[in-house]
C-alpha positions as CSV (number, residue, x, y, z in Angstrom):
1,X,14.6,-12.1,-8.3
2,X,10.7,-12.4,-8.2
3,X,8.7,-9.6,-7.1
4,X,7.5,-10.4,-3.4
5,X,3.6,-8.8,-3.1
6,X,3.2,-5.8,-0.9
7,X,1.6,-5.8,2.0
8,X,-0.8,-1.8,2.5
9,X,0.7,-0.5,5.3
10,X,-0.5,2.7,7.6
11,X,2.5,4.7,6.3
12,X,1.9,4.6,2.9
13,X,-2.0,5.2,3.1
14,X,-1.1,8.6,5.1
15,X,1.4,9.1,2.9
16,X,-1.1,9.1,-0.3
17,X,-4.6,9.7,1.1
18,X,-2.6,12.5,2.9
19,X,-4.9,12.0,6.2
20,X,-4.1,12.4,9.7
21,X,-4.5,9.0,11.0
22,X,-6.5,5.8,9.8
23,X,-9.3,7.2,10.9
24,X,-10.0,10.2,9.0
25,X,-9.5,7.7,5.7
26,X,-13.0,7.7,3.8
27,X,-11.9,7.6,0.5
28,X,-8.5,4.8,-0.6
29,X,-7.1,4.6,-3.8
30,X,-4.8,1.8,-4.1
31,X,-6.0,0.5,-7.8
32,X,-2.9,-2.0,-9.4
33,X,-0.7,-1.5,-6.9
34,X,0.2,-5.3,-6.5
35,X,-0.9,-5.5,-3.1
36,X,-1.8,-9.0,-1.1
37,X,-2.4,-7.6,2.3
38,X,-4.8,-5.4,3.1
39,X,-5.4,-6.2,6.8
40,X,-4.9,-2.4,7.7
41,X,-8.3,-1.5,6.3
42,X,-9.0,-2.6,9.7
43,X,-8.1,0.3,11.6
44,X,-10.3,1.9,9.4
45,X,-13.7,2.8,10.5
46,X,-14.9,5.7,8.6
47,X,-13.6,4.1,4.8
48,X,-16.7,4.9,2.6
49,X,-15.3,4.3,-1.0
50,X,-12.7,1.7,-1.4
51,X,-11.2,1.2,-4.7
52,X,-8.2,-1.9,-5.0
53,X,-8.9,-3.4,-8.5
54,X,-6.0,-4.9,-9.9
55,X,-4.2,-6.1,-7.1
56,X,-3.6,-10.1,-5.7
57,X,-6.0,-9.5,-2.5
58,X,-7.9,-12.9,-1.6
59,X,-10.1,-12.3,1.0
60,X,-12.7,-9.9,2.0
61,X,-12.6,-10.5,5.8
62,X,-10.3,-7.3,6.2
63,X,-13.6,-4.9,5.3
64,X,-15.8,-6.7,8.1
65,X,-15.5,-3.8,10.3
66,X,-15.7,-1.0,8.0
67,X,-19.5,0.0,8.8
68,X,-19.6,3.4,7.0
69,X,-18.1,1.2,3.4
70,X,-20.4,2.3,0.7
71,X,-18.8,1.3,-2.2
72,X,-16.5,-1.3,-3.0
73,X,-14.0,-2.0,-6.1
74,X,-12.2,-5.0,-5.7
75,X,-12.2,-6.4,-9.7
76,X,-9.1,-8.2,-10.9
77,X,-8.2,-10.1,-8.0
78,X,-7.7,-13.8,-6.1
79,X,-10.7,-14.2,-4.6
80,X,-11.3,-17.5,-5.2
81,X,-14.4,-18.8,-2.4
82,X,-18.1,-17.0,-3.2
83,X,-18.2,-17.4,0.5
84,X,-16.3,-14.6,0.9
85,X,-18.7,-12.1,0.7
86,X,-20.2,-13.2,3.7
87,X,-17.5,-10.8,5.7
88,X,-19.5,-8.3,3.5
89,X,-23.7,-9.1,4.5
90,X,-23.3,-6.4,7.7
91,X,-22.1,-3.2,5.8
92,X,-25.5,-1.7,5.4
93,X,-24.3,0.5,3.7
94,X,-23.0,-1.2,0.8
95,X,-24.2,-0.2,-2.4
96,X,-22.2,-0.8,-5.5
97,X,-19.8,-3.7,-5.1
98,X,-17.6,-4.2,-8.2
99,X,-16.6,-8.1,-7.9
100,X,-15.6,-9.5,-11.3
101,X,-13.0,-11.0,-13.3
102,X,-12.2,-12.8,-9.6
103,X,-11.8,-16.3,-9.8
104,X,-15.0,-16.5,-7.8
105,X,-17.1,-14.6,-10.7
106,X,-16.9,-17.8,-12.8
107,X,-19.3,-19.8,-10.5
108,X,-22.1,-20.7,-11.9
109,X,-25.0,-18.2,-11.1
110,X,-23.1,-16.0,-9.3
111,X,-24.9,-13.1,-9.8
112,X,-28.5,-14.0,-8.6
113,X,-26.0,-15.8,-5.6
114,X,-24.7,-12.5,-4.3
115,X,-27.8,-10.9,-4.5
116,X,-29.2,-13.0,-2.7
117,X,-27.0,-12.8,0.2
118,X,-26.2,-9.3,-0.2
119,X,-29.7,-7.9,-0.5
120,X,-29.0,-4.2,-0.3
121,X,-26.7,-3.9,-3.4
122,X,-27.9,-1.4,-5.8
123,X,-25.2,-1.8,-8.1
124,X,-23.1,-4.8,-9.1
125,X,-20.3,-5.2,-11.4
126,X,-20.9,-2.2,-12.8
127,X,-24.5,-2.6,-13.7
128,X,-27.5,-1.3,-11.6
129,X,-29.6,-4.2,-10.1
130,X,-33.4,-4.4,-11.6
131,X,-36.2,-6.0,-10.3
132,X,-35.6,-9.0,-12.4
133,X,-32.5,-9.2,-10.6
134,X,-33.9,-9.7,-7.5
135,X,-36.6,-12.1,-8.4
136,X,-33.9,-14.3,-10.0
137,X,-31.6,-13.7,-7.0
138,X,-34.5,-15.5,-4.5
139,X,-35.0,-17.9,-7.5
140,X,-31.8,-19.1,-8.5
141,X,-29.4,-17.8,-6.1
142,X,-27.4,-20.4,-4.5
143,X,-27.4,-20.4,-0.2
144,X,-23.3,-20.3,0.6
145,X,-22.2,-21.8,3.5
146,X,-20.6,-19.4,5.9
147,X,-16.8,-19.4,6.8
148,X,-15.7,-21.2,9.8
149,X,-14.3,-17.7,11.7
150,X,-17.4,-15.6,9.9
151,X,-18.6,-15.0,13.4
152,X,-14.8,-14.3,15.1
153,X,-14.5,-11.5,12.0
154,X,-17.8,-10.2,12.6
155,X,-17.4,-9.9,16.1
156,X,-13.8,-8.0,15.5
157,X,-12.0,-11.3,17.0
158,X,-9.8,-12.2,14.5
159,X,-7.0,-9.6,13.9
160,X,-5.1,-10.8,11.2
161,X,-5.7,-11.4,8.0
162,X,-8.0,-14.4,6.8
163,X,-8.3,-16.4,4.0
164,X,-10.5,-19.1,2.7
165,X,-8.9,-21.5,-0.1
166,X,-11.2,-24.4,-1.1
167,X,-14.6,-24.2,-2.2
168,X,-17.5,-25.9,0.6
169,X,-16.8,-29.6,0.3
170,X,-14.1,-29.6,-1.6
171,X,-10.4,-31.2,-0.3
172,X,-7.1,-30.1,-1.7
173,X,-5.2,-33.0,-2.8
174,X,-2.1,-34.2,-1.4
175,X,1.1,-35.5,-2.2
176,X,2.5,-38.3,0.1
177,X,6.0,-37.5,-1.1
178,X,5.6,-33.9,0.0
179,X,6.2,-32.8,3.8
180,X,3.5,-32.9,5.7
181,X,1.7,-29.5,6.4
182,X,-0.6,-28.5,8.8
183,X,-3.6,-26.3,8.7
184,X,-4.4,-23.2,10.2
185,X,-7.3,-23.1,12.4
186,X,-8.7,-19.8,10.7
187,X,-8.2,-21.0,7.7
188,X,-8.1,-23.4,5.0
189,X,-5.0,-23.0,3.3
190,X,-2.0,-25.3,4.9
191,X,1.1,-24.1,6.9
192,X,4.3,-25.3,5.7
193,X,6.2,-26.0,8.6
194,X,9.3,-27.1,7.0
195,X,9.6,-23.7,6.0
196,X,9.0,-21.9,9.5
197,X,11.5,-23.9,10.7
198,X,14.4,-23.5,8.7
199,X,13.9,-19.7,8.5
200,X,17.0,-19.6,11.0
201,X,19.4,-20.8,8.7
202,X,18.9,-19.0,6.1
203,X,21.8,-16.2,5.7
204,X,21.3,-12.5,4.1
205,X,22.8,-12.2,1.0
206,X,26.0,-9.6,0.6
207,X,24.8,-8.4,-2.4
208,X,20.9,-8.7,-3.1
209,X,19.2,-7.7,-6.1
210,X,16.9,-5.3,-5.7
211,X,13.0,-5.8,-6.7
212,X,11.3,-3.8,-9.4
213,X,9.8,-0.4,-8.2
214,X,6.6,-1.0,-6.0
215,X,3.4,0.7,-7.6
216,X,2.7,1.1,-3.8
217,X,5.5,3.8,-3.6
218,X,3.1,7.1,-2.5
219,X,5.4,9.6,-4.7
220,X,4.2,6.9,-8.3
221,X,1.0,8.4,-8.2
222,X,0.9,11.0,-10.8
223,X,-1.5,13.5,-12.4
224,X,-2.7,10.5,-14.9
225,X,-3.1,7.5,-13.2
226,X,-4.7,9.7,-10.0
227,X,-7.5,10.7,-12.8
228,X,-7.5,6.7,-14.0
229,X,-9.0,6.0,-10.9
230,X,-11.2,9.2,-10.6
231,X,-12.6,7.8,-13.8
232,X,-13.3,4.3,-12.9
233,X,-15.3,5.5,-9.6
234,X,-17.2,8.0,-11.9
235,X,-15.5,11.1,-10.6
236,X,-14.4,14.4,-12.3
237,X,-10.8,14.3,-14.0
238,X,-8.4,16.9,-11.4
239,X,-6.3,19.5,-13.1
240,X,-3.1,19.3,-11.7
241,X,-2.5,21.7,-9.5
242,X,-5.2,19.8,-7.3
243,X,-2.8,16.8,-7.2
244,X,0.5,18.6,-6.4
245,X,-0.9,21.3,-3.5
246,X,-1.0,20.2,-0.3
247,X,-3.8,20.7,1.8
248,X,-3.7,22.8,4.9
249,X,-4.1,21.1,8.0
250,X,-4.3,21.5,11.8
251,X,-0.9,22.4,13.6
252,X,-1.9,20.5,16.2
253,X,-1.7,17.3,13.5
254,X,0.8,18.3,10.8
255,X,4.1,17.1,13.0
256,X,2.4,13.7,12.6
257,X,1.2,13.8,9.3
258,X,4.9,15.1,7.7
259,X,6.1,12.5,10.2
260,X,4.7,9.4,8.3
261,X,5.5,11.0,5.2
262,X,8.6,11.5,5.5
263,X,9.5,8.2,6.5
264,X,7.5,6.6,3.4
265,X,9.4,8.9,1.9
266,X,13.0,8.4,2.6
267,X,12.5,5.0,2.4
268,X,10.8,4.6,-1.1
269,X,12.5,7.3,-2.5
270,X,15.9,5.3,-3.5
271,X,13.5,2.9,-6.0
272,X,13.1,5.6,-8.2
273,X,15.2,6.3,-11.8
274,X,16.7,9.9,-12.4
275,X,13.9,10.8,-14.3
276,X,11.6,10.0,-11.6
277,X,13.7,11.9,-9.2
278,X,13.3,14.9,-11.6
279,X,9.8,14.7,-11.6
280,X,10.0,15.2,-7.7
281,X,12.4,17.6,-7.6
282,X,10.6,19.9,-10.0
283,X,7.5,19.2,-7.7
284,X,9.1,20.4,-4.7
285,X,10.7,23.2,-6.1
286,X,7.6,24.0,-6.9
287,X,5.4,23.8,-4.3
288,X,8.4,25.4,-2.2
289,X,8.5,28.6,-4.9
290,X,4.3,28.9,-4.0
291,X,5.0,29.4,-0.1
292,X,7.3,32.1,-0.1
């Protein structure tokens, strides 16, 4: 059975970010964690530095609304249009915006072309932005055309997640032996209706094989990889004690927090091997040894 992308959900960002609510988020780690979704970014107002490298996300349209966003690390992913970081030209606050090895990335001038429409960047791609930069940017850079919903994202209309397929003026091709499909109108990718429609007869399986182990499980990020990341956003390496102590938090606010935790939890918990479960064992035991 094929591994079906994961879609970031609000459980598992309390669960690993180990805030309150949404929120209090201002720093997400979710670096190759095979996700496709990220719509709950959202619901996020106060994100500052979002790192999702490695991962199958397509779209930027889920960070239109996050006005405190000052640094964004998206490498390694499916964004496919250039005209997607139109979603990104009113974060005025964006600084370093880390866009390559996307599909997009291989346009020709891309560099001087999102400079150009995203003026403020003082870093991109890793490297700082001269003054050359700029004078090539208003020399060379390309003017995108906007998406059709830019304004309904903008505006905090549209509330699901968005995507844009084909480049400007370009038309998918299709096969007239194929069912017909029919296009969204927020975006340009077709619907297949054939497959909508025969969702109701299709019959659970008694016995179904279960998926690989999700990198999106909250309890799979260890001492190392939590440092990986640390690294890649130019922080300090953590010792370890950092990772495994909890923080302590209002009283008022912990029922909720251990409430979402718990359920991420319980539920991700039965993907993990015995030597996995060890590791969390000898965690708890642990951090229940330090209270008493």
């Amino acid at each position: 059975m094929e591994y079906e992308e994961e879609k970031l959900t609000e459980g598992l960002v309390l669960a690993r970010t180990r805030a309150v609510d949404l929120e209090g988020v201002k720093k997400l780690n979710f670096w190759g964690s095979e996700i496709s979704d990220i719509s709950v970014v959202r619901s996020m107002p106060n994100l500052e530095v979002c790192s999702v490298s490695v991962n199958s996300i397509s779209t930027l349209a889920d960070f239109a609304q996050c006005k405190q966003l000052t640094e964004l690390y998206i490498r390694k992913n499916k964004i496919e249009n250039l005209s997607e970081i139109f979603y990104l030209k009113n974060l005025s606050r964006l600084r370093n915006l880390w866009l390559a090895d996307n599909p997009c990335a291989e346009r020709k001038n891309y560099r001087a072309t999102v400079l150009r429409t995203l003026p403020n960047l003082q870093k991109l791609d890793n490297v700082a932005v001269s003054d050359e930069d700029r004078t090539e940017a208003d020399d060379s850079g390309e003017i995108l055309t906007p998406p059709e919903n830019l304004e309904q994202v903008l505006n905090g209309e549209d509330q699901g997640p968005t995507e844009n397929g084909e480049e400007e003026g370009v038309e998918s091709e299709t096969n007239d032996e194929s069912p017909k499909e029919e296009k969204s109108p927020h975006t340009d990718k077709p619907t297949d209706i054939s497959a909508a429609s025969n969702i109701a007869d299709i019959k659970p399986k008694p016995s179904p094989v279960r998926p690989k182990q999700s990198l999106l499980d909250p309890v799979t990020l260890n001492w190392e990889e939590t440092n990986k990341i640390r690294e890649e956003l130019g922080l300090k390496p953590l010792p370890f004690e950092k990772i495994t102590t909890s923080k302590p938090i209002r009283k008022s606010a912990e029922k909720s927090r251990n409430a979402h935790v718990l359920q991420a939890v319980l539920i991700l918990i039965r993907e993990l091997d015995k030597d996995s479960l060890e590791i969390v064992n000898s965690a708890t035991q642990k951090m229940l040894h330090s209270d008493t």
